[in-house]
Structure formats: structure tokens, C-alpha cells
C-alpha positions in Angstrom: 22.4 114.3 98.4 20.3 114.4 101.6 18.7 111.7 103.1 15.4 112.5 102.2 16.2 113.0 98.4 17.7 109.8 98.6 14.8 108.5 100.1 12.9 109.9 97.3 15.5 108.2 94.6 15.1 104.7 95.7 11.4 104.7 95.3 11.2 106.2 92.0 13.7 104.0 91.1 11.4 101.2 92.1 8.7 102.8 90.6 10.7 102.7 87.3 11.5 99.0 87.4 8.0 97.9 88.1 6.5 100.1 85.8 8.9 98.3 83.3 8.3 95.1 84.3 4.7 95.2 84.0 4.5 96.6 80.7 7.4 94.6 79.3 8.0 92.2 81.2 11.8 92.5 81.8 12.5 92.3 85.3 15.0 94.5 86.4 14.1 94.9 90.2 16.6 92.2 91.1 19.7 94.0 89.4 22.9 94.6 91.9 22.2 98.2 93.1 25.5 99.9 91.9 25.0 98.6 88.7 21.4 99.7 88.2 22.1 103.2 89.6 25.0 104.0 86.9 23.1 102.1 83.7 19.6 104.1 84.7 22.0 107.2 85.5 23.6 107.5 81.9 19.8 106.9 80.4 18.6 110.3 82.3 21.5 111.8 80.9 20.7 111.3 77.2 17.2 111.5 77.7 18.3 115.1 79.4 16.4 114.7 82.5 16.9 114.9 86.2 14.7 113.0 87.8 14.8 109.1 87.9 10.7 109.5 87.7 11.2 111.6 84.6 11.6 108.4 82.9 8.6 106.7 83.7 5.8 108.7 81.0 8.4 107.9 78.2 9.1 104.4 78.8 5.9 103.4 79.4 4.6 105.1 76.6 7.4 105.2 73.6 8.4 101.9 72.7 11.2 103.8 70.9 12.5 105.2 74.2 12.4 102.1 75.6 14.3 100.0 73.3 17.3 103.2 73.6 16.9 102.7 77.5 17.6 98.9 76.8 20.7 99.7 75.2 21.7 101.3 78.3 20.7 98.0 80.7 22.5 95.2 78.7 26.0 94.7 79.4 27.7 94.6 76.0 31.5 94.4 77.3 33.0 91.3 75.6 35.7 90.2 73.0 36.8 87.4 71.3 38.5 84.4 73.2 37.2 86.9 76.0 40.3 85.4 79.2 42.0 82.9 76.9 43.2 80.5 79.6 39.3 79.8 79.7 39.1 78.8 76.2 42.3 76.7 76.7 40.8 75.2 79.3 37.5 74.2 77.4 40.0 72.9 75.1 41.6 70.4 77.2 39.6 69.8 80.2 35.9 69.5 78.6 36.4 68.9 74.6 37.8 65.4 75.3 34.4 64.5 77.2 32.2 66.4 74.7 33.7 64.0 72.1 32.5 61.1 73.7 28.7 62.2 72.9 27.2 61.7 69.3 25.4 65.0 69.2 26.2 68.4 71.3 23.6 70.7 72.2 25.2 74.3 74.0 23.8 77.0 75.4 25.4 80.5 75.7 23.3 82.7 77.5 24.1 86.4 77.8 25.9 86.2 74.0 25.5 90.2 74.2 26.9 90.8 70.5 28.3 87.4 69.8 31.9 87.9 70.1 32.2 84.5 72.6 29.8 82.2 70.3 32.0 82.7 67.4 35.1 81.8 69.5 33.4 78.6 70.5 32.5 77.9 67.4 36.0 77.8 66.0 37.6 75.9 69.2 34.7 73.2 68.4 35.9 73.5 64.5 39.5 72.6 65.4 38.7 70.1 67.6 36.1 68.3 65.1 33.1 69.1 66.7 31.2 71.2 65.0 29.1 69.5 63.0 28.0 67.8 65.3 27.1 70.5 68.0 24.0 73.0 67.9 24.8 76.2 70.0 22.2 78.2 71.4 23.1 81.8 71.8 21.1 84.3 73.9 20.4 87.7 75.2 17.2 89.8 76.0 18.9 92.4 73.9 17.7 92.4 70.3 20.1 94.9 69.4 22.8 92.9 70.5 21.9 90.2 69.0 21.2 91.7 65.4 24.8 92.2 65.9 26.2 88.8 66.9 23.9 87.3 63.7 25.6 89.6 61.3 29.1 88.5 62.6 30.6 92.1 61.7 33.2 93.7 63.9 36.3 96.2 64.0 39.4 95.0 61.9 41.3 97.2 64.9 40.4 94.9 67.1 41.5 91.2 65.3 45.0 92.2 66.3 44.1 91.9 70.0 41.4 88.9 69.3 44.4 87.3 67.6 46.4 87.1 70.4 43.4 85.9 72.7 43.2 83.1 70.1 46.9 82.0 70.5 46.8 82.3 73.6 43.8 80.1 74.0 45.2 77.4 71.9 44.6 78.4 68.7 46.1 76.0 66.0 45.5 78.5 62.8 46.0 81.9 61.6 42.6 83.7 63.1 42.4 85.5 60.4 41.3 82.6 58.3 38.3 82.7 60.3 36.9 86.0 58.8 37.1 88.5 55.9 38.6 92.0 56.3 36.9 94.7 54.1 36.3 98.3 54.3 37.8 98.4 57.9 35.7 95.6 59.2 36.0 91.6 59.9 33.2 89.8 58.7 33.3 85.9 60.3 32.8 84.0 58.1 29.1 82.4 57.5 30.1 78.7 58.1 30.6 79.3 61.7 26.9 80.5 61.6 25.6 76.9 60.6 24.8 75.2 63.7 24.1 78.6 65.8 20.6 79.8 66.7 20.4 83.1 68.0 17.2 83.9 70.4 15.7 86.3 72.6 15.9 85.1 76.3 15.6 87.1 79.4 17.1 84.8 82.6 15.2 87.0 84.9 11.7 85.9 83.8 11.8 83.0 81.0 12.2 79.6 81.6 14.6 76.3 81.2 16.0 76.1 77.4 16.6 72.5 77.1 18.8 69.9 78.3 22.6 70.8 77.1 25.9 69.3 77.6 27.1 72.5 78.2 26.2 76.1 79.7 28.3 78.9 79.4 26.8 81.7 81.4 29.9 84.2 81.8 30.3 87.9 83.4 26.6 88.2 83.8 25.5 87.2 87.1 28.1 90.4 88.7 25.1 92.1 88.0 22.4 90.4 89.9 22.0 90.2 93.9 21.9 87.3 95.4 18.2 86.5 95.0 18.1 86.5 91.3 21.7 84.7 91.1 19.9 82.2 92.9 17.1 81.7 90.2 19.4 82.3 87.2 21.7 79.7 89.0 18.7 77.2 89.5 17.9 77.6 86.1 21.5 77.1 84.3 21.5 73.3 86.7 18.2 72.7 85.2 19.2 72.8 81.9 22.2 70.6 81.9 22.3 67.0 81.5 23.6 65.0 84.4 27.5 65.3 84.4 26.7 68.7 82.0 29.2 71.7 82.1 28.7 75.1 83.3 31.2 77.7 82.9 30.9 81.1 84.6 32.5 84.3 84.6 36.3 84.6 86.6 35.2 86.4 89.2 31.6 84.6 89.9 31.3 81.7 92.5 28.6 79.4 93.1 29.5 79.6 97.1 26.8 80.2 98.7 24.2 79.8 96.1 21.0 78.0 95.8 22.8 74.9 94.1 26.3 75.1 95.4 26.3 71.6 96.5 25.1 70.3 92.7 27.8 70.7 90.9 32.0 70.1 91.6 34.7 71.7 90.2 36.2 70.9 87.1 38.4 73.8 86.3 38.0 76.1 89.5 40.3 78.8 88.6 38.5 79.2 85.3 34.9 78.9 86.5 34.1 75.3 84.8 32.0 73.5 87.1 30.2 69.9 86.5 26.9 68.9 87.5 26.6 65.8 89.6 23.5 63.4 90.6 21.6 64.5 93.7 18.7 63.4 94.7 15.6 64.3 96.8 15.8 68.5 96.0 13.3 70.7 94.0 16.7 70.7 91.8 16.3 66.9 90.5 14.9 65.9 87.3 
């Protein structure tokens, strides 16, 4: 690709991205590069165009289209007891404080289809917590998240999800967590109770309450560093003081807008704890 094409690329890519924004409002402009380039790529290809601009007239004009190109711009990889030794972890280094609370309130943001809340939910079931606990569960995807309420997934895959649960701590059979039927594991509807799944975009909407813990994981690899800092920002403003917040494996908060307002709790598994500070935009 010549230089001038991809001159050319980059602003019809921005083009795209504020034409989206300022219809939708989801704010894309912000997304790592990489990222954004292969996601927009494989919508041009089933939309069987070649231009990046090509997909501006639909979008803005076919709320259809643009619910398909969502598809494409929400990261749906996840499983259940997604990286068990964080689970475990969650188990043994923040369950014993959570139990010293009389009520819970967690958020999970970026729940894509749901896999995660449900393993929360049955770690907080064995441990005695779950009636006690209301879990918030997000994503700006409403496909994904008309998944994650109906609780459906592949039987092939509770084999694998069955050793992420031992391996995680798991002090049942997993399988008496669900119903198989018809080649597919429904979980069962009790670990729906104290979950509310909602529509939340951590580009452009706001704080969602103060929580005891935040689970934000394998989401903000796909930001640069100006909208990690906002997302970040916004995850610290939502915890209580001493709250939890649990990233992805291979995300850091070195560097970051609010680095120096939390300390490590689990640092090889991403659990970090928010501590007092005082005199920052950041205090409550």
C-alpha cells in the first residue's frame, strides 16, 4: 500500500468513527489502532466492499448494518473460570474480606456473553455469598448480552470449563451448575437471581455505583492510552474505599491516570485495591 493510500485510509477511517459516534454515540476513536484496523477490516469483508468509506452511507443510514458491524467491534473471546488461578485467587485473597461486609454490590464490566458472571456467581455460591451480593454485568453489546441472560452455551465446551473450575478451586461437580440438553448447557436460573444485566459503554457513559468489587478483565488491550486513562478513572471511581479491582493478566495500571490509587493485592493475577488519597480530581 502506498503512502498516499494509506494516507487516504486513516482519514476515512476517522471519518467512519466520527460519523458513528455522532449518530450513535459509541465512541470508537480511542480504540488501539491494530485492533480497530482488523475488526473494521472483517466488516468490509462481509459487507463486500473495498473501501473503509464504503461503510459510512450504510451505517449511518441502516440501523440493521450497524448493529452487524457492532458484532464485529465487541470482543466476545471469553470462557468460563476464564485463567483459573484468577478465580482461585478471588477465592482466597478477596472472599475472606468480602465476607466481612453485610451486603456486596459487583460490577463486571465488559461481561461480553456472560461466561465470567456465571463463574462468579458460583465461586460466591460456594463460598456463601451469594445472597447477599448483587452483580452488575455489562457490555455495550446487546447481542452479547441477550446471550449471557439466556445462560445457554456449547455442552463441547463444559469439558474444558470443567477443568477451569477445578482448577480454580472448585468444590463440586460443575456440572451441577447447569442442564445438558439437545447439545447445549443451560446454567441454571438460580445463579441469575442477584444478576442485572445492562447496556454500558465505558467509552462514553458514566460511574455505575459504588461497589466492593470491579472486575474489568481483557478489555482495556484494546484501548490507547488516552481512553485507558478514562476507563481507568472511571473503574476507581466506582469502588468503595479499600474496593477491588481485577484486570486482565496482561493489563497494568503502570503508567496510568490512577496508578498511585490503588496497591497490589494479587499482582500476578491483576487484583489491585483501592486506597485513600486525598487532594486529586480522583477523591470522593
Amino acid at each position: 500500500m502506498t503512502e498516499a493510500r494509506k494516507a487516504l485510509e486513516k482519514i476515512e477511517l476517522e471519518l467512519l468513527l466520527e460519523a458513528i459516534f455522532r449518530r450513535y454515540g459509541y465512541d470508537f476513536r480511542h480504540y488501539a489502532q491494530a485492533s480497530l484496523k482488523r475488526r473494521v477490516a472483517q466488516s468490509m469483508r462481509q459487507a463486500g466492499v473495498s473501501r473503509v468509506a464504503d461503510l459510512i452511507p450504510p451505517i449511518l443510514h441502516d440501523k440493521v448494518f450497524f448493529d452487524d458491524f457492532l458484532k464485529f467491534m465487541s470482543v466476545t473471546v471469553t470462557d468460563m473460570f476464564r485463567d483459573p488461578d484468577f478465580f482461585a485467587a478471588l477465592r482466597t485473597e478477596v472472599i475472606p474480606v468480602l465476607k466481612t461486609y453485610p451486603f456486596i454490590k459487583i460490577w463486571h464490566a465488559g461481561c461480553a456473553t456472560g461466561e465470567e458472571v456465571y463463574s462468579l456467581a458460583v465461586l460466591l455460591k460456594e463460598e456463601g455469598l451469594y445472597e447477599r451480593t448483587q452483580i452488575y454485568a455489562t457490555d455495550y453489546n446487546n447481542h452479547s448480552l441477550a446471550v449471557a441472560r439466556e445462560g445457554i452455551y456449547s455442552l463441547k465446551q463444559m469439558q474444558q470449563y470443567s477443568e477451569n473450575y477445578i482448577r480454580a478451586g472448585g468444590r463440586r461437580s460443575f456440572s451441577d451448575y447447569y442442564h445438558a440438553k439437545y447439545g447445549a448447557a443451560k446454567m441454571h436460573e438460580s445463579l441469575k437471581d442477584n444478576v442485572t444485566f445492562a447496556n454500558h459503554n465505558l467509552a462514553t457513559d458514566g460511574v455505575f455505583g459504588e461497589m466492593q468489587v470491579v472486575i474489568c478483565r481483557n478489555v482495556l488491550i484494546y484501548f490507547d492510552q488516552q481512553l485507558q486513562d478514562r476507563v481507568l478513572t472511571l473503574l476507581h471511581d466506582s469502588l468503595s474505599p479499600r474496593g477491588f479491582l481485577c484486570l486482565g493478566n496482561k493489563e497494568s495500571l503502570k503508567f496510568s491516570a490512577v496508578q498511585h490509587y490503588f496497591e497490589d493485592q494479587v499482582y500476578p493475577q491483576r487484583i489491585f485495591k483501592r486506597v485513600p488519597s486525598r487532594g486529586t480530581h480522583l477523591d470522593r
